[in-house]
C-alpha positions in Angstrom: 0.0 0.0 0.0 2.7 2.6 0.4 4.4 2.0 -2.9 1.0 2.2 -4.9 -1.4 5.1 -5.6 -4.7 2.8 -6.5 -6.0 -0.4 -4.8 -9.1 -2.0 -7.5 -11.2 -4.1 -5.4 -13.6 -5.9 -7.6 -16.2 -9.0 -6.9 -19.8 -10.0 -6.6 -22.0 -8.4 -5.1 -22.4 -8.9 -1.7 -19.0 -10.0 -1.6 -17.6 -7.9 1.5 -15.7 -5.1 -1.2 -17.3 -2.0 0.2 -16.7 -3.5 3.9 -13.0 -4.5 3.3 -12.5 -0.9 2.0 -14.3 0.7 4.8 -12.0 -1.3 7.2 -8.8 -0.7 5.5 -9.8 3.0 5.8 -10.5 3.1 9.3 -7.6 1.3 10.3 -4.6 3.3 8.1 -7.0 6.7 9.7 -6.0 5.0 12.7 -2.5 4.8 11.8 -2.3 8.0 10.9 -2.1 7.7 7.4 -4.1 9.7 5.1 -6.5 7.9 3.2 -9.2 9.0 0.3 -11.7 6.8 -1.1 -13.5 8.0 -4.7 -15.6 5.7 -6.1 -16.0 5.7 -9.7 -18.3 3.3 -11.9 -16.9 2.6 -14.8 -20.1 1.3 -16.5 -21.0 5.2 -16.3 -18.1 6.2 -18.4 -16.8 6.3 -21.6 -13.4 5.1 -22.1 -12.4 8.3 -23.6 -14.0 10.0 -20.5 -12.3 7.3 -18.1 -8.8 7.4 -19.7 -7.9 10.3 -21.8 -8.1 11.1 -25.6 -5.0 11.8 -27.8 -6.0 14.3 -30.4 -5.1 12.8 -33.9 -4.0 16.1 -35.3 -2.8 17.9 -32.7 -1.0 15.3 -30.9 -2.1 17.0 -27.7 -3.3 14.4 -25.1 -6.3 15.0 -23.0 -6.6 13.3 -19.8 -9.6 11.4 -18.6 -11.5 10.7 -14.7 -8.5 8.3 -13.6 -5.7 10.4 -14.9 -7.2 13.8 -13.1 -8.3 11.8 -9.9 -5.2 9.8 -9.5 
């Protein structure tokens, strides 16, 4: 956890993800680490929106959700 930016928890539903997050939270809060949760459904993205776009004639890259919130 302290060499990475992003965790991904993914599973069923009901599988205990939200809970296992919650608890991580509470416990490096805690520890006195500092700890921010976003939550982001990528079902309600595009991929441009989620990753970025690179213009084709400009060459100029646009960054998406992930790349600004992360």
């Amino acid at each position: 956890m302290l060499t990475r930016h992003t965790t991904m928890v993914v599973g069923p539903t009901g599988g205990g993800k939200s809970v296992v997050i919650n608890t991580l939270a509470q416990a490096q809060t805690k520890l006195g680490i500092t700890t921010k949760l976003y939550v982001i459904n990528p079902k309600d993205r595009s991929v441009v929106e989620l990753y970025g776009i690179l213009d084709p004639v400009t060459r100029d890259w646009t960054d998406g959700l992930l790349s600004n919130t992360f």
